[in-house]
VEXDREN-2710 file (C-alpha; in Angstrom, 1 decimal):
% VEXDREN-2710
k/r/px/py/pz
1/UNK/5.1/-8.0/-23.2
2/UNK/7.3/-10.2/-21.7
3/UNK/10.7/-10.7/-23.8
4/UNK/12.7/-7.7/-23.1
5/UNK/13.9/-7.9/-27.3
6/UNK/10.9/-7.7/-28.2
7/UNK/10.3/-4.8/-26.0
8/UNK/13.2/-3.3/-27.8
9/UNK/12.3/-3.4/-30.9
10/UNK/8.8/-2.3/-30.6
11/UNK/10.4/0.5/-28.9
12/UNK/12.5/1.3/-31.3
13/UNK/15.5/1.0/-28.5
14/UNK/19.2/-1.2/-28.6
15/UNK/19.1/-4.6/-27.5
16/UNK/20.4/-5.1/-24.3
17/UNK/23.5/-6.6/-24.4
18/UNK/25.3/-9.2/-22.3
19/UNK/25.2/-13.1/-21.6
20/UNK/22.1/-12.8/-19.6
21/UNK/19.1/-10.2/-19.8
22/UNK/19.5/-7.7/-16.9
23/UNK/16.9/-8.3/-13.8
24/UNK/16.4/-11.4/-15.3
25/UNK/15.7/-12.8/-11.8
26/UNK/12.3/-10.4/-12.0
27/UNK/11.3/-10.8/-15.3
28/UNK/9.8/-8.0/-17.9
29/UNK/6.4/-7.9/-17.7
30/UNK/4.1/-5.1/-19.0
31/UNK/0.7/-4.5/-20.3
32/UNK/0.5/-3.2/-23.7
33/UNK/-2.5/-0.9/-22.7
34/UNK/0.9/0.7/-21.0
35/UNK/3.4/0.2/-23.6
36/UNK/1.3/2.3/-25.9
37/UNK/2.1/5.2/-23.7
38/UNK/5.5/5.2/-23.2
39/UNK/7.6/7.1/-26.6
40/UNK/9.6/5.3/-28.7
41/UNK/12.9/5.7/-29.0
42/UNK/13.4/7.8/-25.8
43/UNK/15.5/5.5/-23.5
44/UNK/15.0/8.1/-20.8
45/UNK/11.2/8.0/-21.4
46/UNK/9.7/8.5/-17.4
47/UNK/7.0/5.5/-18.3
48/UNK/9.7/3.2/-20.3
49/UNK/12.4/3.2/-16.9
50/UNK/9.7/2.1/-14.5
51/UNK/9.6/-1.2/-16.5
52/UNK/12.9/-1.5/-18.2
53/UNK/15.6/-4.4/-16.5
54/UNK/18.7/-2.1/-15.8
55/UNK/22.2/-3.8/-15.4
56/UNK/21.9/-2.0/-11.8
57/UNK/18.9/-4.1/-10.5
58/UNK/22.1/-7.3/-10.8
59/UNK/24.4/-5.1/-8.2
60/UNK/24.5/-5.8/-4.6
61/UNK/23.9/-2.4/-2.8
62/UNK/24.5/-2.0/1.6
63/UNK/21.2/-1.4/3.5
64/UNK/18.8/-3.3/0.4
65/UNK/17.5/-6.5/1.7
66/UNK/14.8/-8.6/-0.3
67/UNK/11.8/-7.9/2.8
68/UNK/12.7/-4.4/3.3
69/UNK/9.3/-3.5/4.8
70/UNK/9.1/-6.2/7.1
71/UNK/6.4/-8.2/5.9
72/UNK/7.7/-11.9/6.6
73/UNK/7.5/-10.6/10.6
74/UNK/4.1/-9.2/10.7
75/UNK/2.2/-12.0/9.0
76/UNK/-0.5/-13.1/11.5
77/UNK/-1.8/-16.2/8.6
78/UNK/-0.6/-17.0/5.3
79/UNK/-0.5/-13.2/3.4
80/UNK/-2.4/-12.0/6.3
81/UNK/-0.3/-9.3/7.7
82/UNK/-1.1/-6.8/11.0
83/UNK/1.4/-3.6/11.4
84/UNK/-1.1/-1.4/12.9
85/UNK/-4.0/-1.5/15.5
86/UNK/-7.4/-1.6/13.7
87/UNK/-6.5/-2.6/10.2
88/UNK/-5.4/-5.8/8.7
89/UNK/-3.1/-6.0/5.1
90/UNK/-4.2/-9.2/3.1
91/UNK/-2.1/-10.6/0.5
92/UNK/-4.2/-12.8/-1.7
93/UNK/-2.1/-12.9/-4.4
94/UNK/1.4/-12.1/-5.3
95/UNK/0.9/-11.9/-9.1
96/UNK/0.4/-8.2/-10.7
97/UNK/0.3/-7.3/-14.6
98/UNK/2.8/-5.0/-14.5
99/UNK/6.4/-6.0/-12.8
100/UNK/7.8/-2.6/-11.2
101/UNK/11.6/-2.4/-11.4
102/UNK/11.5/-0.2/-8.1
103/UNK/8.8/-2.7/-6.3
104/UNK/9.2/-3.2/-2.7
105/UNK/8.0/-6.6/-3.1
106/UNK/10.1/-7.7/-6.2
107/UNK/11.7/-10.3/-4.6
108/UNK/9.4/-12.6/-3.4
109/UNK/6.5/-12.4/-6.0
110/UNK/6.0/-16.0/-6.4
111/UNK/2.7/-18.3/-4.9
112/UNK/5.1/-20.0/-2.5
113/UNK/6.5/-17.0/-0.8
114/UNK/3.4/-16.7/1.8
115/UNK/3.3/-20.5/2.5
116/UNK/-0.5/-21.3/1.9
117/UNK/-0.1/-24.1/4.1
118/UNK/0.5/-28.5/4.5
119/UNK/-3.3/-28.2/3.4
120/UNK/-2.3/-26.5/-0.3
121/UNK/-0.3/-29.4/-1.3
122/UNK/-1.9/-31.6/-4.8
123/UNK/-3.9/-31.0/-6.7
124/UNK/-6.8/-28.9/-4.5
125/UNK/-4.0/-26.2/-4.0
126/UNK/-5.3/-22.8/-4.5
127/UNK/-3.4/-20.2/-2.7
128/UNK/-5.6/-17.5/-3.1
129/UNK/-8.8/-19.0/-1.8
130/UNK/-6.6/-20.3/1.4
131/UNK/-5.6/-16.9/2.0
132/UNK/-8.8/-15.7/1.7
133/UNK/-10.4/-17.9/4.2
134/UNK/-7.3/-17.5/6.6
135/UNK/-7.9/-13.8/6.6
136/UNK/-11.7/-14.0/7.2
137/UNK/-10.9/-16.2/10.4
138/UNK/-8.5/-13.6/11.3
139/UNK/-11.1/-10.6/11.5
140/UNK/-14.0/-13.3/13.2
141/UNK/-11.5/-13.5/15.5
142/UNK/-10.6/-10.1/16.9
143/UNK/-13.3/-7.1/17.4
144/UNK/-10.4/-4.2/17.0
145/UNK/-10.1/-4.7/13.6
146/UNK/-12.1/-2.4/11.6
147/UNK/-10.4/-1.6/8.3
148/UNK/-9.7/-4.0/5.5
149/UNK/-6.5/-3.7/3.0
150/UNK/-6.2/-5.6/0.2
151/UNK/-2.4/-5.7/-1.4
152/UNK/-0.1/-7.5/-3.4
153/UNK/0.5/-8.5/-6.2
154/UNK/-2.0/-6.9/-7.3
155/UNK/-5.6/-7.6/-5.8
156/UNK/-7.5/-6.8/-8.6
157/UNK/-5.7/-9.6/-10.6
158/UNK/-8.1/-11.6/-8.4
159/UNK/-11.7/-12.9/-10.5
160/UNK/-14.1/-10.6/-9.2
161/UNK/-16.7/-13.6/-8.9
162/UNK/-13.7/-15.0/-6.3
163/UNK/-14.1/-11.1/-4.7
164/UNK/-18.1/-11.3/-4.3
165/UNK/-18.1/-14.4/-2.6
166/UNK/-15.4/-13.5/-0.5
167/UNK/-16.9/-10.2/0.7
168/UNK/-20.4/-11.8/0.9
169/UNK/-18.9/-13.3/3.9
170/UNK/-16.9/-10.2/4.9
171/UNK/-19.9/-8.1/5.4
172/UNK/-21.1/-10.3/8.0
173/UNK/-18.7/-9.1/9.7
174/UNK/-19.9/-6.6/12.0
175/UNK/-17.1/-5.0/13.3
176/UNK/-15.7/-4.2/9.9
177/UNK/-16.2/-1.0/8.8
178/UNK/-14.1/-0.1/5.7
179/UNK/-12.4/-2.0/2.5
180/UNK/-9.3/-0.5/1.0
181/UNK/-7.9/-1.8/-2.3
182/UNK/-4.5/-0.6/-3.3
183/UNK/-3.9/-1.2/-6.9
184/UNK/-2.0/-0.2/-9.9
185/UNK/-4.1/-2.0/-12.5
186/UNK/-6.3/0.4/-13.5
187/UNK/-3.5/2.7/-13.7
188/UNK/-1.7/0.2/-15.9
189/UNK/-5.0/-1.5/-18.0
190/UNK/-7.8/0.8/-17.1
191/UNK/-10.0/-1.5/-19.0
192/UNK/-9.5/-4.0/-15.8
193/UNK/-12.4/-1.4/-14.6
194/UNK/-15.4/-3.3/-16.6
195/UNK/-19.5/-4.2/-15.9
196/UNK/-18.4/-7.1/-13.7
197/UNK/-16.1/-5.3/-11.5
198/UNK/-18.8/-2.2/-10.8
199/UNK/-21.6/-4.9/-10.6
200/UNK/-19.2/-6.1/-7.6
201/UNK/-19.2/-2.3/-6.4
202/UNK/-23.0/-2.0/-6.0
203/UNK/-23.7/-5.1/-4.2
204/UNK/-20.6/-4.3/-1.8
205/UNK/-22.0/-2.7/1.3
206/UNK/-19.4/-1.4/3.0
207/UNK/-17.4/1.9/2.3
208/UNK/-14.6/1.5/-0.7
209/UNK/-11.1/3.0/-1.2
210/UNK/-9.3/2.2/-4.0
211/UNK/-5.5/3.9/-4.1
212/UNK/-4.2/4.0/-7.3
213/UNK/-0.3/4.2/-8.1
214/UNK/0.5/6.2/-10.5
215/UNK/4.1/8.4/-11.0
216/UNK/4.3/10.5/-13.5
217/UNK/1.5/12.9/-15.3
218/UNK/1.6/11.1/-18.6
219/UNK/0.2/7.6/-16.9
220/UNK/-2.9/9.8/-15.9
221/UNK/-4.8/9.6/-19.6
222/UNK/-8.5/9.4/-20.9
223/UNK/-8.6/5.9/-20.4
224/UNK/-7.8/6.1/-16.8
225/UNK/-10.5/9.1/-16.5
226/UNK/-13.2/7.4/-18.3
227/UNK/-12.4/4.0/-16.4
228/UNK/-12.7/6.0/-13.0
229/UNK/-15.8/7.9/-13.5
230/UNK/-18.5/5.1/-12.8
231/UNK/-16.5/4.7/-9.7
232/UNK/-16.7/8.2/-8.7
233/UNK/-20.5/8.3/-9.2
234/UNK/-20.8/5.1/-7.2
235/UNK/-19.4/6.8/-4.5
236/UNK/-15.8/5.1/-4.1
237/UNK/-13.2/7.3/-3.0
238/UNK/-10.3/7.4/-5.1
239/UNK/-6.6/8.2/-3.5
240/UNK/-3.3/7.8/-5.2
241/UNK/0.1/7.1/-3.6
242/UNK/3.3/7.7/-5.1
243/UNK/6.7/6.6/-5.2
244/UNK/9.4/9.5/-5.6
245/UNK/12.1/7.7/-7.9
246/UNK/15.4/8.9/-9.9
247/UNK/14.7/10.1/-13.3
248/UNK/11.2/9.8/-13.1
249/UNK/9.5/12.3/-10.8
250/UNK/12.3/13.6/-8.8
251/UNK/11.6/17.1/-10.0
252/UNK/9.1/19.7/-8.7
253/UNK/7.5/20.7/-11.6
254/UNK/6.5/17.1/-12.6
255/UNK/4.9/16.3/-9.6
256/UNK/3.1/19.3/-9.1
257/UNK/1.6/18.1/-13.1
258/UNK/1.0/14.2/-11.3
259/UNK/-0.8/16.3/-8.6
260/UNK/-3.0/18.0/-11.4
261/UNK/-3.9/15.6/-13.4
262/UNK/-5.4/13.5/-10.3
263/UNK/-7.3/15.6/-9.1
264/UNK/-8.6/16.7/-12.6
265/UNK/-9.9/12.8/-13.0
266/UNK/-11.4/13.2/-9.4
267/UNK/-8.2/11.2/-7.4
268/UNK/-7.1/12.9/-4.3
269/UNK/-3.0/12.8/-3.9
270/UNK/-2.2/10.7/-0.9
271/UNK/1.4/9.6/-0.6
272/UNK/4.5/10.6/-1.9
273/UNK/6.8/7.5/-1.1
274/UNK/10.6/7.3/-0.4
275/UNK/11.7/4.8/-1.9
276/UNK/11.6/1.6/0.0
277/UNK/15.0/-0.1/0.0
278/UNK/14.2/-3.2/-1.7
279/UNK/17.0/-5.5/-3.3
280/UNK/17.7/-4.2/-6.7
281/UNK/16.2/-0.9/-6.5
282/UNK/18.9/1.3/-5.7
283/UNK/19.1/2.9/-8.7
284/UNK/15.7/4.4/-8.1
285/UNK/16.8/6.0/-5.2
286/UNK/16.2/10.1/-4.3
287/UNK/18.5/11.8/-1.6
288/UNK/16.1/12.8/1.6
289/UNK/17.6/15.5/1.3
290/UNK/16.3/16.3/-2.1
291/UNK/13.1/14.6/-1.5
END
């Protein structure tokens, strides 16, 4: 789903109203695996304001900047990013199927952000296969890095023939010793979790973490369980972060449920997030205090 009216109607919600669509800057964008869980005609439905353009996302707020995390200084090659000894955060795509209103990364989800480099221009350009290759250069290159983090975007939007070859070459690498996928597409469109991917999975021979994002109890469904369980029997351990946000999960009770329902599908709970302070997001935000 893309056009918020649309959205609207199917919803059974008002239009929005005003001479431009709000957060039109970071356009709608949701899966309808996902849409078919959020209630129509609740406009305070937990699911419906994770994805919902707010007038709020428009407003200036002190102390939001568009990189609140810092990535733009840690980058080490083109979406290859280094904040820690030992581990290494790769960025091979910024596209995701689902566009988060309270994303830390909102503003700069585009190909150009993490300049691919002078090599990308025509054409040849393929960003993601640059990265790719600029990352595995990266690990050749230094012997204390041992764990692998794939981000975004969303890293499974990336063709998991693109993801065999890629690790084929990764698993050379001696000194690696972990891969850890962080990924909300499963959450989002569990049927992103299909023969190809788990082919992928039992050819990979290193140890896998995938950590899911999900915020609220009701995203945690019989899709989702039935989509995990050929991963749990492979072996792959399964953590979930999430993000504490206004209106959504800023209550006890509800995440005590989130915490349930993860571990009843065989997902440890991980992180709870404050909310990182990107621009347009400040209407998400929880008091420390309360958190």
């Amino acid at each position: 789903m893309r056009d918020l009216e649309d959205l609207c109607r199917r919803l059974n919600l008002a239009p929005p109203a005003g001479p431009c669509p709000p957060g039109h800057e970071f356009p709608l964008l949701v899966p309808r695996e996902y849409l078919a869980k959020i209630r129509p005609g609740d406009p305070r439905d937990p699911l419906l304001l994770q994805v919902l353009p707010q007038p709020a996302e428009d407003m200036p707020t002190p102390g939001y900047t568009p990189d609140p995390v810092g990535d733009l200084a840690a980058q080490r090659a083109p979406g290859v990013l280094q904040k820690y000894a030992g581990r290494v955060l790769i960025l091979p795509t910024t596209s995701c199927a689902v566009h988060c209103r309270y994303c830390f990364r909102r503003n700069y989800l585009s190909p150009d952000f993490f300049d691919p480099g002078p090599e990308s221009s025509g054409a040849t350009r393929h960003p993601v296969r640059q990265r790719l290759r600029a990352a595995l250069a990266v690990l050749r290159s230094d012997p204390s890095l041992r764990e692998v983090i794939l981000s975004g975007g969303d890293p499974l939007m990336v063709d998991d023939a693109l993801w065999a070859s890629w690790t084929q070459d990764l698993v050379q690498i001696e000194h690696i010793e972990t891969l850890r996928i962080h990924t909300r597409l499963p959450v989002v469109i569990p049927s992103r979790i299909d023969d190809r991917f788990l082919e992928w999975v039992d050819v990979l021979r290193i140890p896998l973490v995938l950590v899911l994002h999900a915020n609220h109890p009701r995203e945690i469904d019989g899709a989702l369980e039935e989509a995990l369980a050929p991963l749990r029997r492979r072996g792959v351990v399964l953590l979930n972060q999430s993000v504490l946000l206004r209106h959504v999960n800023d209550d006890a009770e509800v995440l005590a449920e989130l915490s349930r329902r993860l571990l009843q599908v065989g997902v440890l709970p991980y992180y709870l997030h404050q909310l990182d302070r990107a621009l347009g997001t400040a209407h998400f935000a929880v008091s420390d205090q309360q958190a």
